[in-house]
C-alpha positions as CSV (number, residue, x, y, z in Angstrom):
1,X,-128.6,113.7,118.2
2,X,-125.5,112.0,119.4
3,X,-121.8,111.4,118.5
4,X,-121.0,108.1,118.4
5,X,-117.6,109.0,119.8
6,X,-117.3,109.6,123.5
7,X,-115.3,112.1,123.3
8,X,-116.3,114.5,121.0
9,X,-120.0,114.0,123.1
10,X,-118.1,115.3,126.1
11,X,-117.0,118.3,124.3
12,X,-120.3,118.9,122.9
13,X,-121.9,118.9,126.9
14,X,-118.9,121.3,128.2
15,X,-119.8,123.6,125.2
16,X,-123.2,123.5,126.4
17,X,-122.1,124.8,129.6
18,X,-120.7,128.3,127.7
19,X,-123.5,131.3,128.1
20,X,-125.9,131.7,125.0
21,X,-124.4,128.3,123.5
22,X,-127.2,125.2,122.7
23,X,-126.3,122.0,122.2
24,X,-126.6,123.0,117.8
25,X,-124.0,125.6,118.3
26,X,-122.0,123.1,120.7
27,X,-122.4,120.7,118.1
28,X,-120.9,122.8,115.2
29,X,-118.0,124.0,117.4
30,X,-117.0,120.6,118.5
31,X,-117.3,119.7,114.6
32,X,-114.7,122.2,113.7
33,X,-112.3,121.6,116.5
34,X,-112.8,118.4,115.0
35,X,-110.9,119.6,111.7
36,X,-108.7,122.0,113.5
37,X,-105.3,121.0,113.2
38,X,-103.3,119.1,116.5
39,X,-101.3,122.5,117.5
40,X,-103.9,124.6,117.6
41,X,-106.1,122.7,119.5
42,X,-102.9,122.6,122.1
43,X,-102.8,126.2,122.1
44,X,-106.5,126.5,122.7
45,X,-106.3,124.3,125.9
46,X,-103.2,126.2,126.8
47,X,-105.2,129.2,126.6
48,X,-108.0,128.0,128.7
49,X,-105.7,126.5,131.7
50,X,-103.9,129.7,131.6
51,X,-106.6,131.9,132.3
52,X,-107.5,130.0,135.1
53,X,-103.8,129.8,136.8
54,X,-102.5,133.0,135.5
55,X,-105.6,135.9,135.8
56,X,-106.5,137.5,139.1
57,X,-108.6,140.4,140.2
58,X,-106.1,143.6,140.2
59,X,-106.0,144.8,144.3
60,X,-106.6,148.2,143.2
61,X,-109.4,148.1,140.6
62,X,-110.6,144.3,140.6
63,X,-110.1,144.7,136.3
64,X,-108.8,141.4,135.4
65,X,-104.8,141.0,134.8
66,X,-101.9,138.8,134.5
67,X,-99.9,140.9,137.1
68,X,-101.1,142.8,140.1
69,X,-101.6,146.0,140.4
70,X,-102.6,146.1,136.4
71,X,-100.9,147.6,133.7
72,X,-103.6,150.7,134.3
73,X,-102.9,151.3,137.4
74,X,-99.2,150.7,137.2
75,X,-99.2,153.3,134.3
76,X,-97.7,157.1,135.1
77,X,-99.7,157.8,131.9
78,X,-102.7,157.8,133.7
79,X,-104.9,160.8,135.6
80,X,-105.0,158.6,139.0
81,X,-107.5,161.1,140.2
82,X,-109.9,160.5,138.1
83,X,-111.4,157.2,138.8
84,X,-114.9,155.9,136.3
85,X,-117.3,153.2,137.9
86,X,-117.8,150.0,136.3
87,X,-120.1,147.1,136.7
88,X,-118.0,144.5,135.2
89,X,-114.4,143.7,133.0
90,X,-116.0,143.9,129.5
91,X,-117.1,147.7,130.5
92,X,-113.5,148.5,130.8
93,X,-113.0,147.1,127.4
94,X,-116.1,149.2,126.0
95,X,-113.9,152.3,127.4
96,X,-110.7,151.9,126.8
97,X,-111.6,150.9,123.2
98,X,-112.8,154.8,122.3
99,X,-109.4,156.4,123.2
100,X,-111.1,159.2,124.9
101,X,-110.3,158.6,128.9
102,X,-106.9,158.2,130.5
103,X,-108.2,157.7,134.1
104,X,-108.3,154.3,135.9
105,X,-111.3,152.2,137.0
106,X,-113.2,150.7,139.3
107,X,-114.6,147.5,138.4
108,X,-117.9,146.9,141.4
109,X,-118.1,142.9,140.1
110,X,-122.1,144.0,139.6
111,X,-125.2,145.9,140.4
112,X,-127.5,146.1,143.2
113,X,-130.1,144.2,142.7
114,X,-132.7,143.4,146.0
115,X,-134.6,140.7,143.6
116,X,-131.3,138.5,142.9
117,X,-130.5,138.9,146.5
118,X,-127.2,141.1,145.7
119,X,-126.9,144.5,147.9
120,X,-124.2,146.8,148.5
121,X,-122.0,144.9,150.8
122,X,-122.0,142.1,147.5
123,X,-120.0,144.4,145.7
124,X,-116.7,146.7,145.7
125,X,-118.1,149.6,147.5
126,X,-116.0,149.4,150.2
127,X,-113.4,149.2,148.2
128,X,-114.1,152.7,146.3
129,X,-114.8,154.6,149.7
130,X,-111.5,153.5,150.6
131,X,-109.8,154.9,147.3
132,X,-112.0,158.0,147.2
133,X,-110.7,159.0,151.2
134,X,-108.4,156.1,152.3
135,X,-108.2,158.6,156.4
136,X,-111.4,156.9,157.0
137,X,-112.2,154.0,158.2
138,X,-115.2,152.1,155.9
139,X,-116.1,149.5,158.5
140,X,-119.8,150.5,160.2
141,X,-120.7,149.3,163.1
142,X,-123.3,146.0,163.0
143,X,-120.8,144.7,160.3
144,X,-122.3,145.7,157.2
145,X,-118.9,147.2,156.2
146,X,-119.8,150.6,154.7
147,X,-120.7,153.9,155.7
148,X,-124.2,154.7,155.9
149,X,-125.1,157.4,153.1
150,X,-124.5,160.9,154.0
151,X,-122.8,160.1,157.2
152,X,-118.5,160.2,157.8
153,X,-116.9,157.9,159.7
154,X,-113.8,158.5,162.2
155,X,-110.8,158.3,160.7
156,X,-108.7,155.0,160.5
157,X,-105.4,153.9,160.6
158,X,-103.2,155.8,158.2
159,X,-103.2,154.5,154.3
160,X,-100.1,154.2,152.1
161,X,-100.5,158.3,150.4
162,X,-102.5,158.4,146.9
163,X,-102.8,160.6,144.4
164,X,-106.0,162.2,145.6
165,X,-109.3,161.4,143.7
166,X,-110.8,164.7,142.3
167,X,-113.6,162.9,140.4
168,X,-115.7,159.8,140.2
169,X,-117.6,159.1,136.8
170,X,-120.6,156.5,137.2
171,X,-120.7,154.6,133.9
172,X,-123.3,152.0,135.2
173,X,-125.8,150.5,132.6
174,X,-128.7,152.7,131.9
175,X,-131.9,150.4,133.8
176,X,-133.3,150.7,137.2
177,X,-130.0,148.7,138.6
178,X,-127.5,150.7,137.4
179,X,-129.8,153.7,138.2
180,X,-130.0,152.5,142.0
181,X,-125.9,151.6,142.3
182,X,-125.2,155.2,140.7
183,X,-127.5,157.0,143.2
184,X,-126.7,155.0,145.9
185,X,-122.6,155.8,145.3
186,X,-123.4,159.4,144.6
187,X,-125.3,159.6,148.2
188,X,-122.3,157.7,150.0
189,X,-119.5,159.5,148.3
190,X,-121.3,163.3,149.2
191,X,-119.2,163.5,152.2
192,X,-115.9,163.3,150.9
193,X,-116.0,166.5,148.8
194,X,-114.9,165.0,145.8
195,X,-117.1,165.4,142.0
196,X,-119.4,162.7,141.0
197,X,-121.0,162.4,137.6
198,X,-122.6,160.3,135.7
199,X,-122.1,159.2,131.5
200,X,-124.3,161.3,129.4
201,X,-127.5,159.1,128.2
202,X,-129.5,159.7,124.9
203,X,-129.9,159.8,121.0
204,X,-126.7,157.4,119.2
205,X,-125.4,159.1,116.5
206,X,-127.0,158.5,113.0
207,X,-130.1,157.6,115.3
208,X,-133.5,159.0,114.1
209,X,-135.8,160.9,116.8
210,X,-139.2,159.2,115.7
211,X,-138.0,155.9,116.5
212,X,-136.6,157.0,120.0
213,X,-138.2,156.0,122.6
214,X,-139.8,158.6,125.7
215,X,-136.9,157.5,127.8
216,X,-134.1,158.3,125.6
217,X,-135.7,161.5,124.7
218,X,-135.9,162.6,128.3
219,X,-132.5,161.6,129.4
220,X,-131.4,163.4,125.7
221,X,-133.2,167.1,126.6
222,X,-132.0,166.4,130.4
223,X,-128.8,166.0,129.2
224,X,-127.7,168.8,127.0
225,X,-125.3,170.6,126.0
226,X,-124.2,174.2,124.7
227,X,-123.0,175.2,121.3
């Protein structure tokens, strides 16, 4: 099916463009824009252009924001040495929306993941070595840019002082990427002397245990707790 105007066609295809949209969702969207009235279809493509001019990775965390560094890491409020490993913005989100941490983050921008090409020097590694101990330099020889696991580097050029970082928390996705990021950061942050954990994986509440699967039981007895 077609419009027969233009327009709304060309809507319809950038629609089609969106993640998990088909052209019958596309459709129906560009239907009810359509209806919408004039103003707020103006705010909608205000919206749109602004998040493109106005939004930039945060220099500290790589979270998005309007203004760098972002409000989290501007924010006295904060435990600044306590830092909690993300793979992407929308994890941040996830977190901030149960009220229970006051740290910041560290957004990595993804996973490794050998068989989509992306290793560690594809993400913000680096960039977390350098918060965790910013007296050492995190550029290894042969240019891959980070330290080698379980090795420390010679101290580089002095770093503008930081609250220092007491613990890392690895809240990566529970599959084989996020198991591989997690042990690979764990096994390049050693050195440094500072605490690395992990999120706690198993049973959601109101969950039943004959529909768990083997994993989740595992990770559940592996993971707790006394009362």
């Amino acid at each position: 099916m077609q419009f027969t105007s233009e327009s709304v066609e060309a809507l319809v295809e950038q629609f089609t463009k969106l993640p998990t949209i088909g052209r019958k969702t596309a459709q129906r969207l560009a239907a009810y824009v359509l209806k919408m009235p004039r103003e707020e279809v103006v705010e909608l493509a205000k919206a749109l252009v602004a998040v493109k001019d106005r939004v930039r990775a945060c220099s500290v965390c790589f979270n998005v924001t309007d203004d760098d560094p972002c409000p989290i890491c501007r924010s006295p409020r904060r435990d600044h040495g306590l830092i909690c490993v993300v793979e992407e913005s929308n994890d941040v989100v996830a977190l901030e929306r149960t009220n229970e941490y006051h740290g910041v983050y560290h957004v990595l921008g993804g996973v490794i993941s050998p068989l989509d090409g992306v290793g560690p020097d594809d993400l913000r590694i680096r960039e977390l070595v350098a918060r965790v101990d910013p007296s050492f330099a995190t550029t290894a020889a042969g240019g891959d840019g980070l330290p080698a696991p379980g090795t420390v580097r010679e101290p580089g050029p002095a770093a503008e002082p930081r609250p220092p970082v007491r613990e890392v928390i690895l809240a990566m996705n529970p599959n084989v990427e996020g198991d591989t990021t997690a042990y690979y950061i764990s096994q390049l942050l050693k050195p440094f002397g500072v605490r690395v954990t992990r999120i706690a994986r198993g049973l959601p509440i109101g969950g039943d245990l004959e529909y768990a699967d083997e994993a989740t039981l595992s990770r559940a007895l592996e993971g707790r707790i006394a009362v």
